[in-house]
C-alpha positions as CSV (number, residue, x, y, z in Angstrom):
1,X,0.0,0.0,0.0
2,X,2.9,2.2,1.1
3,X,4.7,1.6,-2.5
4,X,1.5,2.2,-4.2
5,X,0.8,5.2,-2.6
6,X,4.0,6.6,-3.2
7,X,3.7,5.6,-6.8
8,X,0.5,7.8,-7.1
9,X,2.5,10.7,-5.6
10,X,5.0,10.6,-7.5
11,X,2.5,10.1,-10.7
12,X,0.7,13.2,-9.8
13,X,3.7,15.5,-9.0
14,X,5.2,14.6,-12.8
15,X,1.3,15.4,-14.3
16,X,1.6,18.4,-12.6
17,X,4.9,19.5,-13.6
18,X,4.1,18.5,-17.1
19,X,1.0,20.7,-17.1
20,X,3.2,23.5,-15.6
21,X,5.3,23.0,-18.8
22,X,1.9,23.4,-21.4
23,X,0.6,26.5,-19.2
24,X,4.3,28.0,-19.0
25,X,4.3,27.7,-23.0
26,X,0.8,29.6,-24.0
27,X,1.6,32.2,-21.3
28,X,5.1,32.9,-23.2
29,X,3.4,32.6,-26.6
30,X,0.6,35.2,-25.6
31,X,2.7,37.2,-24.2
32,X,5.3,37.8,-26.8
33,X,2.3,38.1,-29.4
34,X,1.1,40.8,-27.3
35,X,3.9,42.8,-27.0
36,X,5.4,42.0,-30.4
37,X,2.3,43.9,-31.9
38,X,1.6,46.8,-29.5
39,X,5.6,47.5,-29.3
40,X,7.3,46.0,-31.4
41,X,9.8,43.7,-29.2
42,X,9.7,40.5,-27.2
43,X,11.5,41.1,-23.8
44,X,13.7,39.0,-22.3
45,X,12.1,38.5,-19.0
46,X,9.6,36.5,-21.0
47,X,11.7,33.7,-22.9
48,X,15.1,33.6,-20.8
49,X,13.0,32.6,-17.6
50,X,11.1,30.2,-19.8
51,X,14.4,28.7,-22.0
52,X,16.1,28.2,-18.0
53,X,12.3,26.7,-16.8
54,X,12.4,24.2,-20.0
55,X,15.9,22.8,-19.1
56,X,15.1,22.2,-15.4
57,X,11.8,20.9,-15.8
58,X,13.5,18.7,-18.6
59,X,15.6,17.3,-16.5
60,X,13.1,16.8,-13.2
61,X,10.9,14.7,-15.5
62,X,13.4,12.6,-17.3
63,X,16.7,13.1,-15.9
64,X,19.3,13.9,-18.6
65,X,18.0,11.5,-20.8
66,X,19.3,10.2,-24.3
67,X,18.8,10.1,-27.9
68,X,16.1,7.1,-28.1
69,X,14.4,9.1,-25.3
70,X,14.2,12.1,-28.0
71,X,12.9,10.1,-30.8
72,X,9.6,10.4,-31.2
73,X,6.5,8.1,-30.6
74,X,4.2,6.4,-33.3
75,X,2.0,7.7,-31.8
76,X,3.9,11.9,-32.0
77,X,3.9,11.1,-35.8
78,X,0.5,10.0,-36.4
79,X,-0.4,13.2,-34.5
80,X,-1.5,11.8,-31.4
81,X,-0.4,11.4,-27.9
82,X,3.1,12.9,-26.5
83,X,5.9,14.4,-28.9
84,X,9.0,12.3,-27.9
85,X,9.3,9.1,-25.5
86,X,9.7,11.2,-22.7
87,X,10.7,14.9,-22.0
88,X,14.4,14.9,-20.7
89,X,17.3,17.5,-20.9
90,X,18.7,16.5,-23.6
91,X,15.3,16.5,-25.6
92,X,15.5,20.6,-24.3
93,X,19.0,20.8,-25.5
94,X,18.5,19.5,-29.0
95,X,14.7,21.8,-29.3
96,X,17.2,24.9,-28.4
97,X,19.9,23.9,-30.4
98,X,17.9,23.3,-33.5
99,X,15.3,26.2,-33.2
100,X,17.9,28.4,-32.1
101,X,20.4,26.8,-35.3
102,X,17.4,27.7,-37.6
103,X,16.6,31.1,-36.4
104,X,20.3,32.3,-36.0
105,X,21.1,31.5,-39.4
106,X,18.1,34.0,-40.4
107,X,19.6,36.4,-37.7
108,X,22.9,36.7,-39.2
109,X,21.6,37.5,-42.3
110,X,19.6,40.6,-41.1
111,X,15.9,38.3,-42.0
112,X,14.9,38.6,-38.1
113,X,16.0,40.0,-35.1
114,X,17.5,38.5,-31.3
115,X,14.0,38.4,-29.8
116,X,13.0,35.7,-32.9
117,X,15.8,33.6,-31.7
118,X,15.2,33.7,-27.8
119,X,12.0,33.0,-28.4
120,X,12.0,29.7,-30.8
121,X,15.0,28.7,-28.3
122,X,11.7,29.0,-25.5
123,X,9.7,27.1,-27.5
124,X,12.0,24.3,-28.2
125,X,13.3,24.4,-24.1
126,X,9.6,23.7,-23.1
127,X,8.8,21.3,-25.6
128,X,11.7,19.4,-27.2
129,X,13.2,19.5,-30.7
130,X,10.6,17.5,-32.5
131,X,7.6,20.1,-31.4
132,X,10.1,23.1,-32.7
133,X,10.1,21.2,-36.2
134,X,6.7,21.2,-36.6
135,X,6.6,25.0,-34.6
136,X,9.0,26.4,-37.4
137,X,7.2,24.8,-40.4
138,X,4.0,26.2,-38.7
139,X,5.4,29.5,-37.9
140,X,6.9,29.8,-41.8
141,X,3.9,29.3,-43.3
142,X,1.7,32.3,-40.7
143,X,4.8,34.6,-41.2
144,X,4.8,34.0,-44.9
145,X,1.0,34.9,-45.2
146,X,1.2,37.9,-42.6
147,X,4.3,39.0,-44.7
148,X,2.3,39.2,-47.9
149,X,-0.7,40.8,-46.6
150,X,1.6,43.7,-45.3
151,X,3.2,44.0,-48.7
152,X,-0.3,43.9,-50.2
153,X,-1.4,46.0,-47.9
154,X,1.3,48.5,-48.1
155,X,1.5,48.2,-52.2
156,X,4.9,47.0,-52.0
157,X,4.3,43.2,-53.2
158,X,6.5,43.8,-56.2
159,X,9.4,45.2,-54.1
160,X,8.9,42.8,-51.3
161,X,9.4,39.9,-53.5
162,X,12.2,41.2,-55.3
163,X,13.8,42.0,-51.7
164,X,13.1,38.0,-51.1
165,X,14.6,36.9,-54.2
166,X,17.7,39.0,-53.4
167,X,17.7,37.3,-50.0
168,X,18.3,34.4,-51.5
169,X,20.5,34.8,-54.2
170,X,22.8,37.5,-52.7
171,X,22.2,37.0,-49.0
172,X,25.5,38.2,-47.8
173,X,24.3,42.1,-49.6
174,X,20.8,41.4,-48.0
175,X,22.6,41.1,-44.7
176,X,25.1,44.3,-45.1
177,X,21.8,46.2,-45.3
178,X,20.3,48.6,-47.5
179,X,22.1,51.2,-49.8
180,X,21.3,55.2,-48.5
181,X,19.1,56.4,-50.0
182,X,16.8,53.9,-50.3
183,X,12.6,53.1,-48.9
184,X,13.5,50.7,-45.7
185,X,12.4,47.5,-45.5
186,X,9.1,46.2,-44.3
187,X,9.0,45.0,-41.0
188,X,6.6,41.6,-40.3
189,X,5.8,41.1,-36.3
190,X,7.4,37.6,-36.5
191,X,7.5,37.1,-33.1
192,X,3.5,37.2,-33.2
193,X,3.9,34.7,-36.1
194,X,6.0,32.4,-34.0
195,X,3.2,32.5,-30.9
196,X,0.6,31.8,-33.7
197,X,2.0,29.7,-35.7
198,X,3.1,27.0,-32.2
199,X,0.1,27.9,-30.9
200,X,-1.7,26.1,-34.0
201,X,0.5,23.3,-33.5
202,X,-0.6,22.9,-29.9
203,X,-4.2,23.0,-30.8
204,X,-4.2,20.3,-33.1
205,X,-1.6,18.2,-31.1
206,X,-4.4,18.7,-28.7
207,X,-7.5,17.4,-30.7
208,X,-8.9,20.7,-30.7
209,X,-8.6,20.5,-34.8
């Protein structure tokens, strides 16, 4: 009875941490939306506290961990039922290293700015590399759509895809900034595509849709 009850315990304290994780996630994502549109930045003392939360909870619920521990479940790729095995530090290590790999790349090159990068490196802290896969992919496709209807918006479609193409073919020039003299660049709220486009993600993940 002892060991059983103990057992439960334990149970209960890991379902609670784990729901801390989930809550701790929205709360950064709707915060950074927030701010990202009424101010224009992300601040630090929402994602840092949240990367630092992500590797400690990682490691109370799994322990360091390893790779098989990281790969997701049959059940993570069919769309159902937890992302990877089971949450561990190193599954927060690799989500920071490859969101943060992804976005820095795009941050060298002038595409997005440091509070992009803390914040995927949040998401992928709380959640684990294979849930900042399908975050990125999510959040590409809602920044890609908020970028165009700014451009539309703005009547600047023709320059904002020649801008894009430049990006890609000259991306060192794209990086060294604009020549004087010239209209500046359109700026997208990426930060609020990120929240969006992981919030999505959760939802689904979730069975909401």
């Amino acid at each position: 009875m002892l060991c059983a009850g103990a057992l439960q315990e334990a149970n209960t304290v890991v379902s609670t941490l784990d729901a801390a994780r989930e809550v701790l996630l929205l709360a950064v994502l709707v915060i950074a939306a927030y701010t990202d549109l009424a101010w224009g930045r992300v601040y630090n003392w929402a994602t840092l506290p949240a990367i630092a939360a992500g590797l400690m909870l990682g490691y109370i619920l799994g322990g360091i961990g390893s790779l098989a521990q990281t790969v997701p479940s049959a059940a993570a790729i069919s769309g159902s039922g937890h992302p990877a095995k089971g949450f561990c530090l190193l599954d927060s290590v690799l989500g920071i290293a490859l969101a943060g790999g992804v976005f820095g790349v795009f941050f060298l090159y002038g595409a997005f700015g440091a509070a992009d990068v803390k914040l995927a490196c949040a998401i992928g802290a709380l959640k684990g590399w294979y849930f900042a896969v399908l975050a990125i992919g999510a959040s590409a496709l809602v920044g890609g759509v908020l970028a165009l209807g700014v451009l539309i918006w703005k009547g600047q479609l023709r320059r904002g895809l020649r801008d894009s193409l430049a990006a890609v073919v000259r991306p060192g020039k794209f990086a060294r900034g604009q020549e004087a003299g010239t209209p500046a660049r359109l700026t997208v709220p990426y930060c609020f595509a990120i929240s969006v486009g992981t919030l999505w993600v959760w939802l689904a993940r979730a069975g909401v849709f």
